[in-house]
C-alpha positions in Angstrom: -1.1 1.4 -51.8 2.0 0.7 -49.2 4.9 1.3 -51.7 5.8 4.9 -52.0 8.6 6.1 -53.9 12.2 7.8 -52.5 11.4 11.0 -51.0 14.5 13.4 -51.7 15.7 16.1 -49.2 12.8 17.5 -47.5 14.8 21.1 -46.2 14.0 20.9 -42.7 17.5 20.9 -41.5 18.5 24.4 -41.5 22.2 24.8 -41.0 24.8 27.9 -40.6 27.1 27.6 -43.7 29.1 30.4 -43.3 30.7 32.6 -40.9 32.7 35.3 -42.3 35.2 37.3 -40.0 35.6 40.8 -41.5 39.2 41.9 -41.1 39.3 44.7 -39.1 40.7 45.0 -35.4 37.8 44.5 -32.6 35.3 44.3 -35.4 33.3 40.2 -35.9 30.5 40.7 -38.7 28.8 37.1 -38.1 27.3 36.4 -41.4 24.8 33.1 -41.3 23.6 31.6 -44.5 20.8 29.1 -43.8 20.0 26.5 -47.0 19.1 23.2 -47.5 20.7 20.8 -45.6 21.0 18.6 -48.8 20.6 15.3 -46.8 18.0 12.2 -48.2 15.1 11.5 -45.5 13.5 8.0 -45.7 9.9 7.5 -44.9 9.2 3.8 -44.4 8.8 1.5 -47.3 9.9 4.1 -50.0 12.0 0.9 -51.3 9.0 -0.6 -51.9 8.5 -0.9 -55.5 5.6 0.2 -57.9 4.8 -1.7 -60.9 6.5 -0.4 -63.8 4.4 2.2 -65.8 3.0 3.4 -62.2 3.5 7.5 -62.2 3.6 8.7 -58.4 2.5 12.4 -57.4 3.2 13.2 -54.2 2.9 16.9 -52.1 4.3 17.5 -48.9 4.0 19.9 -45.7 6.9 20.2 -43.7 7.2 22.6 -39.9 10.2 22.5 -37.9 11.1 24.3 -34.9 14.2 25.3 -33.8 15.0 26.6 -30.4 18.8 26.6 -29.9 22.1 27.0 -31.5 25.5 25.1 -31.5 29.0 25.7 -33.2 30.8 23.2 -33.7 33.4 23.4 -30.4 31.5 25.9 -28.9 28.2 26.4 -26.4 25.0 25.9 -26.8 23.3 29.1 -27.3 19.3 28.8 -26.6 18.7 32.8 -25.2 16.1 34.1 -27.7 17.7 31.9 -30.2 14.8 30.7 -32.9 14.3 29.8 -36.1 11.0 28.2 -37.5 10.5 26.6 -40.9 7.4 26.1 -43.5 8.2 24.5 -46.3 5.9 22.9 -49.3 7.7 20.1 -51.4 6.0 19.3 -55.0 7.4 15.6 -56.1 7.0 13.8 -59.5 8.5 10.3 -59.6 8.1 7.5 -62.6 8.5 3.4 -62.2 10.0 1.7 -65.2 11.6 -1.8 -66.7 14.7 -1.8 -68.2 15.9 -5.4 -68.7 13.9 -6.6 -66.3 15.6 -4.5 -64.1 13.0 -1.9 -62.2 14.6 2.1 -61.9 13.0 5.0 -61.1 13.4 9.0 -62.1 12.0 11.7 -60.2 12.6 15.2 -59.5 11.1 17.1 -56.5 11.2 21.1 -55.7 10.5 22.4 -52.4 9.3 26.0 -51.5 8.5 27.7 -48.6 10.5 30.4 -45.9 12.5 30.0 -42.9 11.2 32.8 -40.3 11.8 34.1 -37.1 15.5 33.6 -37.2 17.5 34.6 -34.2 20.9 33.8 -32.2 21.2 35.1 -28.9 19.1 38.0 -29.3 20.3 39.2 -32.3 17.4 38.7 -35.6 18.4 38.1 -39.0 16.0 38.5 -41.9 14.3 35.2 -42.9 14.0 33.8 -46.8 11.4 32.8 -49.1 11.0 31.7 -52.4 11.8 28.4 -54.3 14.4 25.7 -53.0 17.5 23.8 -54.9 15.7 20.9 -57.2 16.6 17.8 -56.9 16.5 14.8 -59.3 17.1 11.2 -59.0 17.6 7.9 -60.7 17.0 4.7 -58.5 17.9 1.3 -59.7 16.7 -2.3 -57.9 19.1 -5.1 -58.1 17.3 -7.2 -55.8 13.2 -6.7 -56.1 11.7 -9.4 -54.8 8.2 -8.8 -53.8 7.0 -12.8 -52.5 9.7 -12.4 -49.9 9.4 -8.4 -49.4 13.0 -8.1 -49.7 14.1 -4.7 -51.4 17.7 -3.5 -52.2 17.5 -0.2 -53.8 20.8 2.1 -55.2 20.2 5.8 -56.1 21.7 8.9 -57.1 20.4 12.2 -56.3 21.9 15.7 -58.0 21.2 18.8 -56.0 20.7 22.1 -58.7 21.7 25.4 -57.5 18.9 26.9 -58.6 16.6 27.9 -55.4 16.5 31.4 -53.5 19.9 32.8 -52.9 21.0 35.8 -52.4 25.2 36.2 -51.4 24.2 39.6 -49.4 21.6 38.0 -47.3 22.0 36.4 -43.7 19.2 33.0 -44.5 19.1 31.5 -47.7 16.6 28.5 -49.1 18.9 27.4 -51.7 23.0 26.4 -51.5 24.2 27.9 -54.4 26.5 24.6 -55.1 25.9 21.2 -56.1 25.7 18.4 -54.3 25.7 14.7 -55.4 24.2 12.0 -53.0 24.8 8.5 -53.5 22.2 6.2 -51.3 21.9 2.4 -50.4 18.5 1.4 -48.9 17.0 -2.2 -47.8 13.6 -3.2 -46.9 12.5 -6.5 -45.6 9.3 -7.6 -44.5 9.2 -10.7 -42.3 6.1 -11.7 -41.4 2.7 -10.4 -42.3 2.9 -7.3 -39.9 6.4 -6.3 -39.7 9.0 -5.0 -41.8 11.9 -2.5 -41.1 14.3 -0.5 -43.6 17.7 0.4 -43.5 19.6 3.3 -45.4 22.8 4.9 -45.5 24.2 7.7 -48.0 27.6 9.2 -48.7 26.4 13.4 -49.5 29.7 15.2 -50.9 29.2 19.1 -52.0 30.7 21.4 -54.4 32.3 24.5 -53.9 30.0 28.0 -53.2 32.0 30.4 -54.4 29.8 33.5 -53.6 29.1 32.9 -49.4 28.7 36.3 -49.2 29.4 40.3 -50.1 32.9 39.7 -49.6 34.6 39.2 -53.0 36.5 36.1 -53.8 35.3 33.7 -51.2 34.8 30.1 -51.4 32.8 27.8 -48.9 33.5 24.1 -48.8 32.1 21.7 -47.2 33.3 18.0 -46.1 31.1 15.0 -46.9 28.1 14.0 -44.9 27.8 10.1 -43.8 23.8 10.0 -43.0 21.9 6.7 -41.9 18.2 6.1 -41.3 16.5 3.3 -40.1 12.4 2.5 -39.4 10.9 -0.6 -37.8 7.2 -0.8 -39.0 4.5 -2.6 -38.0 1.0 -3.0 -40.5 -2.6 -3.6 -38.7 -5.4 -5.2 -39.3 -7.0 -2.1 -40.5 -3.7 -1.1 -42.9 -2.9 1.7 -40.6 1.2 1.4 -40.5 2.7 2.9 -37.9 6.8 3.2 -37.4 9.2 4.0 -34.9 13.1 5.3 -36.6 16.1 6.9 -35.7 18.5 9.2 -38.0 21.6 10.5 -37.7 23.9 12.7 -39.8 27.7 12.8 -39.1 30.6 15.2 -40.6 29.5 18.1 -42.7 32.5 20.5 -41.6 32.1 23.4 -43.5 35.3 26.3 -43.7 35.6 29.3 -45.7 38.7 29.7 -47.4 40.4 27.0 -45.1 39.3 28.3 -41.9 36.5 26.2 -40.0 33.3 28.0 -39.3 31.7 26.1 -36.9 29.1 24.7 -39.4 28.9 20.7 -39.6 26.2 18.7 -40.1 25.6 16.6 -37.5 22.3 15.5 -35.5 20.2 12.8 -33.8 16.5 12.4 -33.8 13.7 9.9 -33.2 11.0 9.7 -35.7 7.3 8.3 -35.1 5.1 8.0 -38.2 1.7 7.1 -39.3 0.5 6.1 -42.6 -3.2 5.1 -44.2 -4.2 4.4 -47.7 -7.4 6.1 -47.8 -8.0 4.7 -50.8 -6.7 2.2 -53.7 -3.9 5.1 -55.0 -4.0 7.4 -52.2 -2.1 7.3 -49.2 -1.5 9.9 -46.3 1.1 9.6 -43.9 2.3 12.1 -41.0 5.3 12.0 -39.0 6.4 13.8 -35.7 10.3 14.2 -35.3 12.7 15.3 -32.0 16.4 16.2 -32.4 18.2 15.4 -29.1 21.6 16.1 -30.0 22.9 18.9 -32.7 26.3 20.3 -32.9 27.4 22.6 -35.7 23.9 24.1 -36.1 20.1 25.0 -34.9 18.6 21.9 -33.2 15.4 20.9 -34.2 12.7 20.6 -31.3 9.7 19.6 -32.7 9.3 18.8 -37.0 6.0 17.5 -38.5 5.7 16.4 -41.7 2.6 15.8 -43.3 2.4 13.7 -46.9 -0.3 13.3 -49.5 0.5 10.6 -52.6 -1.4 9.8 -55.9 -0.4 7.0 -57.8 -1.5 5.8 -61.2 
């Protein structure tokens, strides 16, 4: 089976969110809260559509390194700066008609720790536990599958819900919503290629507990993020992809003052896919960040992806 479903936010884009000041003379208390970075990854053909009635369940395993650090208008910082990630993602997702019109639902919940966190020498205490669930509704007004041409429109709500703890340095969950709006396209055009195109608009709510300090609100600007894969199918039904992502605004200030948080990256993505059987597929990817400002830079992410359709 090619098609796959939308995979929502896989966490491995740890960001700060917060640096609080504390108000005494020659005294800087840097307090970092690392969560989810809230932000949609495509793998290719996830605008593929299932029949309706086909259930999808899906389990992922997701690594990223991290070996540097950059504010937003400030140096890069990579002395014994670190931070890695391992993260599980359980998904659930369910095709269905309406009208002759095909939508999905899903929901998916990550879990996992981010470890070894450091900036410059100084270490800050990782977190573990469950991540923010997300869940989804994805409609197709244009599901054309004798011309393999795809549009897809979904909306994703982020729950507050995951690990979070206002005291603590590294957090898995936001403690905020966050609604994502997403357009996607795929089109295959002849009987070995295909490429896919998304782009969402991620706004956030307000977290109004950043950190021990009473009376605080973080706020975050909206993320623009686009994705893109060219694909290419074998004889054998290996699929194997080349894509680029990028991720631009995200400023994040704390009680009007910028912290040096945004949310903005580049990274080249090579993936690999097999469907091992009828209703299984496996797929692994190997990622790069080569540009990152407002946040740790990924240098090496692996995902690895196991689905179950019936």
């Amino acid at each position: 089976m090619r098609s796959s479903p939308k995979m929502m936010d896989t966490p491995r884009r740890p960001f700060v969110q917060s640096a609080v000041f504390a108000g005494f003379a020659g005294f800087a208390a840097l307090m970092l809260s690392t969560g989810t970075a809230s932000a949609t990854e495509l793998e290719p053909d996830e605008f593929v559509t299932a029949p309706p009635g086909t259930t999808a369940l899906i389990s992922y395993f997701v690594y990223g390194d991290h070996q540097s650090y950059q504010p937003a208008g400030g140096p890069t910082d990579s002395r014994n700066t670190h931070l890695d990630d391992f993260l599980g993602i359980a998904r659930a997702a369910t095709y269905f008609d309406v009208g002759g019109v095909e939508m999905l639902v899903e929901f998916l919940q990550p879990f996992g720790t981010y470890t070894n966190a450091s900036i410059g020498g100084t270490h800050y205490p990782g977190s573990s536990g469950a991540g923010d669930t997300t869940v989804a509704l994805a409609v197709w007004p244009i599901n054309d599958t004798a011309s393999r041409t795809y549009l897809g429109v979904t909306l994703y709500l982020v729950l507050p819900d995951g690990a979070y703890d206002r005291s603590a340095t590294i957090n898995l969950g936001g403690n905020r919503l966050v609604y994502d709006p997403e357009l996607a396209f795929h089109k295959g055009f002849d009987e070995h290629w295909s490429f896919d195109l998304s782009g969402d608009f991620i706004a956030y709510g307000d977290n109004t507990a950043p950190s021990s300090i009473a009376n605080q609100t973080l706020s975050q600007d909206p993320t623009l993020q686009l994705q893109g894969f060219l694909n290419y199918t074998w004889a054998n039904k290996l699929e194997t992809s080349i894509g680029y992502e990028s991720e631009f605004g995200g400023r994040q200030s704390l009680d009007g003052a910028a912290t040096g948080t945004k949310t903005e990256f580049e990274e080249v993505r090579l993936v690999a896919s097999y469907p091992v059987a009828t209703a299984f597929q496996m797929l692994g990817e190997v990622n790069h960040q080569f540009s990152n400002t407002g946040g740790f830079r990924q240098e090496v992410g692996v995902t690895l992806r196991t689905l179950y359709a019936f």
